[in-house]
C-alpha positions as CSV (number, residue, x, y, z in Angstrom):
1,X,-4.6,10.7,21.8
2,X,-7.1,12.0,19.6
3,X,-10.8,10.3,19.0
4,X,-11.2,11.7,15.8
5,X,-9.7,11.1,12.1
6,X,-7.8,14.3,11.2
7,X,-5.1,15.5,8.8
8,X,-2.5,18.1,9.3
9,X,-0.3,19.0,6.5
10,X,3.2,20.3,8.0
11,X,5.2,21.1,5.1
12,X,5.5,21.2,1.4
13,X,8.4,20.7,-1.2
14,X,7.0,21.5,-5.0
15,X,4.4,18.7,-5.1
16,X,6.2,16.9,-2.1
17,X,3.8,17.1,1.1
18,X,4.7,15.8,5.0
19,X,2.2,15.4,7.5
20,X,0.1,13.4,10.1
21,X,-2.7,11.9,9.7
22,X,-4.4,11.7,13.6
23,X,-6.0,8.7,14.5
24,X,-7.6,7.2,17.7
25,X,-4.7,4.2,17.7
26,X,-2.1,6.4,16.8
27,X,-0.6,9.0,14.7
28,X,0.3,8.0,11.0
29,X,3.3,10.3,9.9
30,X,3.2,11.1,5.9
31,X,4.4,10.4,3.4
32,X,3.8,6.6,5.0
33,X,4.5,3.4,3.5
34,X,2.1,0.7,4.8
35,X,3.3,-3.1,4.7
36,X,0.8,-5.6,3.3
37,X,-0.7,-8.0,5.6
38,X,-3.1,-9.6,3.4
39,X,-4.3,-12.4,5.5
40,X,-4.1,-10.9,9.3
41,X,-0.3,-11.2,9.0
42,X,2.6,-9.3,7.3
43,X,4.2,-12.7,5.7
44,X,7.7,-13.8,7.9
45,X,7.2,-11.1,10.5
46,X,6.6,-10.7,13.5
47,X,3.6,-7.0,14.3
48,X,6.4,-6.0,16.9
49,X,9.1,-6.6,14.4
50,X,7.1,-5.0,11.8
51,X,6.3,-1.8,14.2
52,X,10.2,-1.6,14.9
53,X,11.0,-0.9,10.6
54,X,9.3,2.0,11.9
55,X,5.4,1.2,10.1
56,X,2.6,3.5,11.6
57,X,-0.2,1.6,9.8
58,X,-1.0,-2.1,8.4
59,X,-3.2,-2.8,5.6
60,X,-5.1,-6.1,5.5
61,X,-7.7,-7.6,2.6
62,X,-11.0,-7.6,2.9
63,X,-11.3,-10.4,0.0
64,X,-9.2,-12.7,1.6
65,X,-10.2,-12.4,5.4
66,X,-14.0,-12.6,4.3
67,X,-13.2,-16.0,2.7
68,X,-10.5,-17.3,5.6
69,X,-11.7,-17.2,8.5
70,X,-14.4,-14.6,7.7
71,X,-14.9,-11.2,9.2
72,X,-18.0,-12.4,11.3
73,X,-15.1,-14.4,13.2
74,X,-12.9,-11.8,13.7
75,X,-15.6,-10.0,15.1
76,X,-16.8,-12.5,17.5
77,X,-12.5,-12.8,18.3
78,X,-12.4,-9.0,19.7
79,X,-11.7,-6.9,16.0
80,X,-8.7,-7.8,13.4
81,X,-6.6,-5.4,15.9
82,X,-6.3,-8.1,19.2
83,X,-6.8,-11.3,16.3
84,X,-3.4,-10.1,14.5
85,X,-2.1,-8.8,18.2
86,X,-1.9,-5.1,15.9
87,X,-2.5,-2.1,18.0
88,X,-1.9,0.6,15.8
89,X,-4.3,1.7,13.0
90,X,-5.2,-1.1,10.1
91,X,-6.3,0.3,6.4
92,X,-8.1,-2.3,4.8
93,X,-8.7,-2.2,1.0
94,X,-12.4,-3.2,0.0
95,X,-12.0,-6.2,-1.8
96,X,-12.8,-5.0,-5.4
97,X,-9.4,-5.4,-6.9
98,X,-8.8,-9.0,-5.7
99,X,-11.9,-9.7,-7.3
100,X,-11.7,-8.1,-10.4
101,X,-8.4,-10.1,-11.0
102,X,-10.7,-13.1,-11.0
103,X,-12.1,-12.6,-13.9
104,X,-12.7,-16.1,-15.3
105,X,-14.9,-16.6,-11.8
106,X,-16.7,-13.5,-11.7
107,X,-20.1,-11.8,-12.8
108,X,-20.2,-7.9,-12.2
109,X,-23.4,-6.1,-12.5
110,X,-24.9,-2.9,-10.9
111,X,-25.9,-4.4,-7.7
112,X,-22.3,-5.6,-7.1
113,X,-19.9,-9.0,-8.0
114,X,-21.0,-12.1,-7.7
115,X,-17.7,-14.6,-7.4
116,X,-16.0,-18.0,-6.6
117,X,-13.6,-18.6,-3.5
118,X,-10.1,-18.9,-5.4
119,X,-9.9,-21.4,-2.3
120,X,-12.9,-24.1,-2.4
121,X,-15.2,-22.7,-5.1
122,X,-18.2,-21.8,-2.6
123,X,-20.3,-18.6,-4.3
124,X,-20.1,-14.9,-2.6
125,X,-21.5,-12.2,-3.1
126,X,-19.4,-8.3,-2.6
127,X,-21.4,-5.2,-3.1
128,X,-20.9,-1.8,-1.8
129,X,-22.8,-2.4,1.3
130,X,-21.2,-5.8,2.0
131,X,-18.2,-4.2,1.5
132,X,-18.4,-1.6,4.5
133,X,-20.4,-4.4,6.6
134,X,-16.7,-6.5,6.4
135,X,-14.8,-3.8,7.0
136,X,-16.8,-3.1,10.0
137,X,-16.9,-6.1,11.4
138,X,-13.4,-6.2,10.8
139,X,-12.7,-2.8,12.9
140,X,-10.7,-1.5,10.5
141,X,-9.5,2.6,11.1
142,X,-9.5,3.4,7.5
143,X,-11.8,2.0,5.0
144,X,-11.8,2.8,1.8
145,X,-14.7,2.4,-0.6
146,X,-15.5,-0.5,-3.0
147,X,-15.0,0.1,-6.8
148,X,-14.2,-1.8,-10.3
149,X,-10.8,-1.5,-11.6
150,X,-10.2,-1.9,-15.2
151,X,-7.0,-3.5,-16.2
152,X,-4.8,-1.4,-18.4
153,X,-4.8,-0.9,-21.5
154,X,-8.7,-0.5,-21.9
155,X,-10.4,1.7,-24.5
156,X,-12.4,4.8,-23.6
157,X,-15.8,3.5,-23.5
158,X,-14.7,1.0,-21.2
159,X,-12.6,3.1,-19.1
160,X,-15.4,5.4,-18.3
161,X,-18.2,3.0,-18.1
162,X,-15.9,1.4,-15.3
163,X,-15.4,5.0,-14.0
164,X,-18.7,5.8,-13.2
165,X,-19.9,2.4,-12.0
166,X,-17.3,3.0,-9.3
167,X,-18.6,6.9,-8.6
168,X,-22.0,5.2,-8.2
169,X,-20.4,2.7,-5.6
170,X,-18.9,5.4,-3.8
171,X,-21.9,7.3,-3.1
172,X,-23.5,4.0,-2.2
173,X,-20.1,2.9,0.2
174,X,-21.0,6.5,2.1
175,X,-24.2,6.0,2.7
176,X,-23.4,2.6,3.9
177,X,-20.6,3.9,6.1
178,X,-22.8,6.1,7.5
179,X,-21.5,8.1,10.9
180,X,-18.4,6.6,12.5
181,X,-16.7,8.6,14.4
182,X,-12.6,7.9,15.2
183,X,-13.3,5.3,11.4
184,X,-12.1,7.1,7.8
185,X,-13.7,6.5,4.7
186,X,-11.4,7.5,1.3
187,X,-12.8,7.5,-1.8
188,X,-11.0,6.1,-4.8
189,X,-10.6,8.1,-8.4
190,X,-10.7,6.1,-11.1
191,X,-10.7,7.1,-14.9
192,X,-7.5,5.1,-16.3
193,X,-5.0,7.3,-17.8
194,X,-7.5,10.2,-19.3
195,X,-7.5,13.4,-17.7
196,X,-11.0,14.4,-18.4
197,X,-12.5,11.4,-16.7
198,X,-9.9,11.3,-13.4
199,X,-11.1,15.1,-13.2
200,X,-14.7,13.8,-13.4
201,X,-14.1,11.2,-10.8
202,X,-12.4,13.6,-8.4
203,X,-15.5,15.6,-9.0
204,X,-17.9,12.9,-7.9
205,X,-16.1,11.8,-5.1
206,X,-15.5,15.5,-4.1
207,X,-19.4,15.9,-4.0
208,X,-19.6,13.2,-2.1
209,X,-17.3,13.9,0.6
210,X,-14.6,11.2,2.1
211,X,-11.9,11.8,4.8
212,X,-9.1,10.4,1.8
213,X,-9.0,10.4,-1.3
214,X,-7.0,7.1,-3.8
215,X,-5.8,7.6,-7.3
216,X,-6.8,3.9,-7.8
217,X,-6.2,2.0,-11.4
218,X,-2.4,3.1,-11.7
219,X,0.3,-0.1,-11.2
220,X,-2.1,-2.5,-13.1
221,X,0.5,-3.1,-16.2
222,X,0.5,0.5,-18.3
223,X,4.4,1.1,-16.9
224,X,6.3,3.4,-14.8
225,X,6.1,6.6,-17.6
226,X,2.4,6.0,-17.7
227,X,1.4,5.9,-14.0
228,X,3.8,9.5,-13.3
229,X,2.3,11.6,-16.1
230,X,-1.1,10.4,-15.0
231,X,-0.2,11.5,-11.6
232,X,1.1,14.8,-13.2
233,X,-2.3,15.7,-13.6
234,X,-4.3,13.4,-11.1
235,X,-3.1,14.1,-7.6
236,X,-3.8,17.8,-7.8
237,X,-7.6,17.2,-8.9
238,X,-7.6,15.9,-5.6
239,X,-8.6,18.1,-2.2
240,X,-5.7,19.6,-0.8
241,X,-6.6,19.2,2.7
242,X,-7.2,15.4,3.0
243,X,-4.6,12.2,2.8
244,X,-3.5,11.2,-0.7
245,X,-3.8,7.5,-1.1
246,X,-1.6,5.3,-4.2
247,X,-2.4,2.6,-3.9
248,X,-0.2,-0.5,-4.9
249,X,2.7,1.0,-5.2
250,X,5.6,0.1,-5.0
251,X,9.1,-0.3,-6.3
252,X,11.3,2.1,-4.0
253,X,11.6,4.5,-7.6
254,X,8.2,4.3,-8.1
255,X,7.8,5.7,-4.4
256,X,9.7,8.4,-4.6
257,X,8.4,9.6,-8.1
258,X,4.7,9.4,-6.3
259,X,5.7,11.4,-3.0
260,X,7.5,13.9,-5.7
261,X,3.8,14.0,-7.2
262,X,2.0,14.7,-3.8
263,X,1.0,11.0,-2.8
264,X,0.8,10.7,1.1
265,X,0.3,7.3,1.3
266,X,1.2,3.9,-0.5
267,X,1.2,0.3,0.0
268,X,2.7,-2.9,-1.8
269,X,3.1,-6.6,-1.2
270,X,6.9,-5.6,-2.6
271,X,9.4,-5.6,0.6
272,X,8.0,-8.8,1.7
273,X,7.7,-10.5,-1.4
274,X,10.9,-10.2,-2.8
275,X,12.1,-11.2,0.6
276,X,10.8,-14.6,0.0
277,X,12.3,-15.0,-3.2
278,X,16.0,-13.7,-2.2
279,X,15.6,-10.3,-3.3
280,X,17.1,-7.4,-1.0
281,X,16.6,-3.6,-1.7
282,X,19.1,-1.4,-0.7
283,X,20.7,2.2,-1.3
284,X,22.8,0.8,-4.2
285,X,19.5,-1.0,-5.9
286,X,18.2,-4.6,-5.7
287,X,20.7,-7.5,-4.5
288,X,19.7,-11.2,-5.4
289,X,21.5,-13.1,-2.3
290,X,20.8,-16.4,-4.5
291,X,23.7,-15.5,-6.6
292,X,26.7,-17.6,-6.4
293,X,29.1,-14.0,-5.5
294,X,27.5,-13.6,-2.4
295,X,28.6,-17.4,-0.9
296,X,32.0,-16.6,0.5
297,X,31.0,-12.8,1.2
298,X,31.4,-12.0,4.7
299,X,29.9,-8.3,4.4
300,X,26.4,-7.5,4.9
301,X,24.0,-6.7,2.6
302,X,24.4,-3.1,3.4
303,X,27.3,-1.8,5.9
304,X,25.2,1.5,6.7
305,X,21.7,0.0,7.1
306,X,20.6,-1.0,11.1
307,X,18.4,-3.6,11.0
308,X,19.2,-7.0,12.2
309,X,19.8,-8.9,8.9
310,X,22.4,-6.1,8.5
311,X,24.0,-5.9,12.1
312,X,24.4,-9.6,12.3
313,X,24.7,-11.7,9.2
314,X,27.0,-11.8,6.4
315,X,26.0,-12.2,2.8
316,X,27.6,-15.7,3.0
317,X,25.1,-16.5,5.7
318,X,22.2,-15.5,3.7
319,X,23.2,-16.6,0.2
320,X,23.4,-20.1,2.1
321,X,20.0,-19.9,4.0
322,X,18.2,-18.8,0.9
323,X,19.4,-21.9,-0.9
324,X,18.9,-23.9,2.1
325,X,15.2,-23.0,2.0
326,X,15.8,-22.1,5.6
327,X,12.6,-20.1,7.1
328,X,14.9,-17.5,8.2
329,X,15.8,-16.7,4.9
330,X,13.1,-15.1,4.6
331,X,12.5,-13.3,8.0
332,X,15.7,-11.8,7.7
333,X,15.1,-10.1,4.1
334,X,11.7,-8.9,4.8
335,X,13.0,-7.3,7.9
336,X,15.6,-5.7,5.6
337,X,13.3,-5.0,3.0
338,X,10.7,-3.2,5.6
339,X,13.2,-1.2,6.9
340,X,15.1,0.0,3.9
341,X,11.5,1.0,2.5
342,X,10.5,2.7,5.7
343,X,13.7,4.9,6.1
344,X,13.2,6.2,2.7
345,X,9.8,7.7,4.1
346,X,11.7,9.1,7.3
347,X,14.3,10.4,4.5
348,X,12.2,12.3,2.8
349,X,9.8,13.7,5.7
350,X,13.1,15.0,6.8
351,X,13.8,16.4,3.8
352,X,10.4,18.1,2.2
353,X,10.4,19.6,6.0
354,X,13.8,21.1,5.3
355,X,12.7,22.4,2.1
356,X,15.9,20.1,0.3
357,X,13.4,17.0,-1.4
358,X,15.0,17.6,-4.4
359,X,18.3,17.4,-3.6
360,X,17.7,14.0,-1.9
361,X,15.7,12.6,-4.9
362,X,18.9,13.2,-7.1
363,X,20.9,11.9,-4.3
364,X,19.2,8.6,-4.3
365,X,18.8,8.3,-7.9
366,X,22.5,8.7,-8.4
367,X,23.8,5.9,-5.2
368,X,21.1,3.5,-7.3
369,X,23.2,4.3,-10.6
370,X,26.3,3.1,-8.4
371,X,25.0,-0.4,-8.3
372,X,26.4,-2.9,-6.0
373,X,29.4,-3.0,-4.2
374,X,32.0,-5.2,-6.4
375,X,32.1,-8.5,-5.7
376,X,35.5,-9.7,-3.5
């Protein structure tokens, strides 16, 4: 097992890339999908159940673990590793975007955000170097730096006074990082959809120096078009040599048109979301078990995937536990949902290594077209 953070790139495809990223708790094999545990817990799963979909890496919130229970606790509770019972590495994001969204209860100046608790209204202050102090405490592998995110649309000026607010951040987050060896720090590009200021960002950051880079401000509301022909341009500003990071992403298409783009490295609340609400993903696109067609269905969601909601229960079963409100409705789609998302990653590690990515792309796009199986 290695003690330092390293990245070796193993193959390539067009834009396509496979690799692993070394870490002290374990490898991280690209390109990797990491689930969302937001508050120290991937939501209706079990960490062994989530490390058996085949995750290398969790990501957890800064913003919401400072607030509940705080990351001073953690701390003093051994690291958010032995809290969440999570041995493998943890990404955490730095907060900024969870507060950003809070718009009505913020005040952002050049010394950081000032902000209410979304929870009891008690007044908190995030800055660069608070930032990095939480994610210490919190023992996270991978830190990334904090920065303002505009919403989409936004007009130039506002765009690129956001832009370099956040390359001013950075250099502040590195400094504040300072020398930890085994830990990562990415940087984050911002600049909207304009090429001339993501190329200025990737600049700054470059200067700088991270062990990542994020194409950061993409999947905030400009559209699925939008976000790829930004990433047309975007990715390959980045340095070649180091992880690629989108973050926030996303639907299973959205995934695949990233990694086609040379993303390493996403994460979304998606697969466990949808879980909650009755939605499945599968080969043949997105099934909603709460339908009334799935009640005397006795086939599983999907007869070629392996995990357990799959192997064992019926439709039937899980059209009535969903309506039921039954807790397991949920465990068993997110289970599905985690596994379906992390053997597309294995599918197409496979595939950029054998030099065939875009013969599996079209594959996948065209079993999607199929839709679902017909009803009985």
């Amino acid at each position: 097992m290695t003690a330092r953070f390293t990245f070796d790139l193993t193959a390539t495809d067009g834009m396509a890339r496979t690799g692993v990223i070394h870490t002290p708790r374990g490898d991280i094999r690209t390109p990797a999908f990491m689930p969302v545990g937001t508050a120290a817990t991937v939501k209706a799963m079990m960490p062994e159940s989530v490390a058996a979909t085949g995750a290398d890496i969790l990501l957890g919130n800064t913003y919401h673990l400072m607030l509940r229970p705080t990351a001073e606790r953690i701390a003093r509770l051994g690291g958010l590793h032995r809290f969440m019972n999570w041995d493998k590495p943890i990404l955490t994001d730095s907060g900024g975007f969870q507060v950003m969204s809070l718009a009505d209860l913020r005040k952002l100046t050049e010394a950081g955000v000032t902000f209410k608790s979304h929870i009891d209204g008690s007044k908190h202050v995030l800055s660069p170097e608070r930032s990095m102090e939480i994610q210490k405490l919190l023992g996270s592998d991978i830190v990334m730096c904090f920065d303002e995110c505009p919403a989409l649309p936004a007009d130039r000026d506002r765009i690129a006074e956001s832009m370099r607010l956040s390359m001013r951040w950075a250099q502040r987050s590195r400094d504040a990082f300072g020398d930890r060896p085994g830990h990562a720090l990415f940087g984050i590009q911002q600049g909207g959809l304009e090429r001339d200021f993501r190329e200025e960002s990737a600049k700054a950051l470059t200067r700088i120096g991270f062990d990542g880079y994020a194409v950061g401000g993409l999947a905030v509301g400009e559209g699925q078009a939008a976000m790829f022909g930004c990433l047309d341009f975007a990715t390959d500003m980045l340095p070649r040599d180091k992880p690629r990071y989108l973050m926030g992403v996303g639907k299973p298409d959205d995934i695949v048109g990233a990694v086609k783009r040379g993303i390493d490295m996403m994460d979304c609340v998606l697969p466990s979301r949808s879980g909650r609400t009755g939605q499945g993903f599968t080969r043949h696109g997105v099934v909603n078990i709460k339908n009334a067609r799935h009640a005397d269905d006795p086939r599983p969601l999907d007869e070629a995937c392996t995990c357990p909601a799959c192997r064992n229960y019926s439709r039937a079963y899980l059209h009535h536990v969903f309506r039921a409100q039954e807790m397991i409705s949920g465990m068993l789609l997110t289970w599905h949902n985690l596994h379906y998302f992390q053997q597309i990653m294995g599918e197409m590690r496979d595939a950029i290594a054998q030099n065939r990515f875009a013969a599996w792309e079209s594959g996948f796009h065209a079993m999607r077209a199929e839709g679902d199986i017909a009803p009985l």
